[in-house]
C-alpha positions, 0 to 999 in steps of 0.5 A: 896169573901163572899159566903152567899151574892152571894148564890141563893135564892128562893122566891115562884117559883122564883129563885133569883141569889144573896140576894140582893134586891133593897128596894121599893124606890120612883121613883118619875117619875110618870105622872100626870095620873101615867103612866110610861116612858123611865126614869123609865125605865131606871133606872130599866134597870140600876139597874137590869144591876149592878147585883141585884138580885132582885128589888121591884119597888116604891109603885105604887097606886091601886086606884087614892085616894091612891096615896101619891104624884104627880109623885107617879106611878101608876097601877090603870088602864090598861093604866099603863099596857103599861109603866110597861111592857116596864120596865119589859122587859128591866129588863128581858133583863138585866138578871134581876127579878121585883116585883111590889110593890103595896100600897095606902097611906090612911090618909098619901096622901099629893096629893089635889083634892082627898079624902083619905081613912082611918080606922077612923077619927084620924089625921095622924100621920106625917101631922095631915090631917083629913080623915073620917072613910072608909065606908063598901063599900069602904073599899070593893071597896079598896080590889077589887083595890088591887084585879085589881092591881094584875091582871096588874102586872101579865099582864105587866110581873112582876115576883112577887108581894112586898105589901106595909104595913109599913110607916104609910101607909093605911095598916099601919093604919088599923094594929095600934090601935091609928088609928084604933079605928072601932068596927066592923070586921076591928077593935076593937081587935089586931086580928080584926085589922089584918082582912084588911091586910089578905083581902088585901092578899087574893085578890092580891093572887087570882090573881097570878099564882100558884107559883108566890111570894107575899112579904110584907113589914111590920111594927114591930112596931109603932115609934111615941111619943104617948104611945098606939101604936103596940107593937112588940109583938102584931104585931108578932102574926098578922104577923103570921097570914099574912103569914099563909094568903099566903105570901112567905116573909116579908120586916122588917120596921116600922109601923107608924112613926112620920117622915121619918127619925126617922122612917124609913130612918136614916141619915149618916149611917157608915159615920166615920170622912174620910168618912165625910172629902172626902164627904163634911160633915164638919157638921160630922167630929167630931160625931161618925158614926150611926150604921148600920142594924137599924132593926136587933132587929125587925127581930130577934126578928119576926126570934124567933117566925116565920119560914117565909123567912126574907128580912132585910132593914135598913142601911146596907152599909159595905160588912161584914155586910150584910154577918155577917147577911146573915151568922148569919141567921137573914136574908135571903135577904138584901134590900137596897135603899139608896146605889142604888140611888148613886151607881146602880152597888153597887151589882157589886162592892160588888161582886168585894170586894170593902168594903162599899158603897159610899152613905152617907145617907145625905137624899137629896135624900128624900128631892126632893121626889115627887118633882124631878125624883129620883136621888143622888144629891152628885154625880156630885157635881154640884148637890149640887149647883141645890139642895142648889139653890133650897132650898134657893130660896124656890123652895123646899118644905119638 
């Protein structure tokens, strides 16, 4: 059996039993008012119940404008206290640790009736929406959500705190200077541009108990078309000064991005032609499989200039990749989403050897993200049907 995968690890004061981490994925169970029910609940149950070893929730919303989507959760009031702490529990009944992953969507918000916050006035970047400049006042009142959102996830039992800021999303946007263009303590230089994410940290870590760890995912890097965007370089320094700023841990992803899938979620990941054949994917019998660990040069290249604690997401999918990695030490977790979805005991049947996971990396998935409760529409194959009857019929919008 690999030993790097299964060796303990520590994030803060927080033992966690393997190096496995369930990235934050849309759960898509959200009410209209953002709380949580059994159906969340369950599927925590479930993961922590096929041996992860740590789970980050979907980004959850601090404040009702910063929520992404209609059935985005959130923890924007105490009334999600309730719904959340049901979903620890039962994950600390399962022998399992949760981290509340807290975001806010900023100009990237696809939910009307609301106004979104945003650095300046540049359209978003993946949908063009247009969202005036964020106020002295607002940008406090946004820290002082974050501030009260960390005060719920303490109160509802989450073993930690994962911050969202990759993905285009607000944090992403004060940190890119093609949308954030402010010349004041927000804006106007690589460093000014870090001052909101450290504002943001500092608030949440007010909140924590001693010991208690706060992770980030971050963007390296913006991969849009348009030249000006955050380098590598330039990122890598702030990141520094974020972790200097009180994080135990940073989750390697892409800044701003022009789509999801160039971005962030590539398709068909380590899908060779059987694969292809037993899955249905006629459409890929005769191309080559996309490569797995599609951050590995990010993080490696965060791994030659800071000392912080590593969680690698991006396609890993085979189980001598994720110990090549873990082995290599360019990582110390690996985070993955995809693979949960269709396989929630994927952990288990790792531990058991078997060799790969089964998700193929379609993105149906992502397709009924904010439509339909989180789900692999592969399995059982009369899922395919429902998904096929949904798109053609125009029921499914993306």
């Amino acid at each position: 059996m690999p030993t790097s995968t299964w060796k303990q690890g520590q994030l803060g004061d927080l033992l966690v039993p393997n190096r496995l981490i369930r990235s934050g994925t849309s759960e898509s169970m959200g009410r209209q008012d953002g709380s949580v029910g059994q159906d969340f609940v369950a599927l925590h149950r479930t993961l922590a119940q096929g041996g992860i070893g740590l789970a980050f929730t979907g980004h959850m919303y601090v404040e009702s404008r910063g929520r992404y989507d209609p059935v985005q959760a959130g923890i924007h009031t105490d009334a999600m206290i309730p719904g959340l702490r049901a979903a620890t529990e039962a994950v600390h009944e399962s022998g399992g640790r949760i981290f509340a992953q807290l975001g806010h969507a900023g100009s990237q918000s696809v939910v009307s009736g609301v106004e979104p916050l945003s650095p300046s006035e540049v359209p978003n970047v993946m949908h063009g929406r247009h969202v005036a400049p964020a106020s002295q006042d607002e940008i406090q009142e946004t820290l002082k959500a974050y501030s009260a959102a960390a005060r719920r996830a303490v109160s509802a039992g989450f073993d930690g705190i994962h911050l969202h800021g990759a993905n285009g999303y607000l944090i992403s946007q004060f940190r890119s200077p093609l949308t954030n263009r402010r010349n004041d303590f927000w804006g106007g230089s690589a460093e000014a541009r870090e001052n909101f994410p450290l504002a943001v940290i500092s608030a949440i870590r007010a909140e924590l108990p001693e010991g208690m760890p706060l992770t980030m995912k971050i963007g390296v890097r913006d991969i849009v078309s348009e030249p000006g965007g955050l380098t590598s370089e330039d990122s890598i320094a702030g990141i520094g000064r974020l972790v200097e700023g009180g994080l135990d841990a940073i989750e390697v992803s892409s800044n701003l991005m022009s789509d999801y899938v160039s971005g962030s979620i590539r398709t068909y990941v380590a899908v060779d032609r059987r694969r292809a054949a037993e899955d249905l994917l006629i459409h890929r019998l005769n191309k080559a499989e996309e490569p797995e660990a599609y951050f590995l040069s990010d993080a490696q290249a965060v791994r030659e200039r800071l000392g912080v604690k590593l969680i690698l997401v991006g396609g890993m999918r085979r189980a001598t990749t994720i110990e090549r990695i873990l082995t290599d030490g360019d990582a110390d977790f690996i985070s993955m989403a995809r693979p949960l979805i269709r396989q929630p005991d994927f952990p288990n049947r790792l531990r058991a050897g078997e060799p790969i996971a089964d998700c193929v990396s379609c993105n149906i998935c992502l397709m009924h993200d904010g439509h339909s409760a989180l789900r692999c529409w592969r399995t059982p194959r009369r899922r395919l049907l429902h998904h096929a009857f949904l798109r053609f019929t125009g029921k499914l919008k993306f």
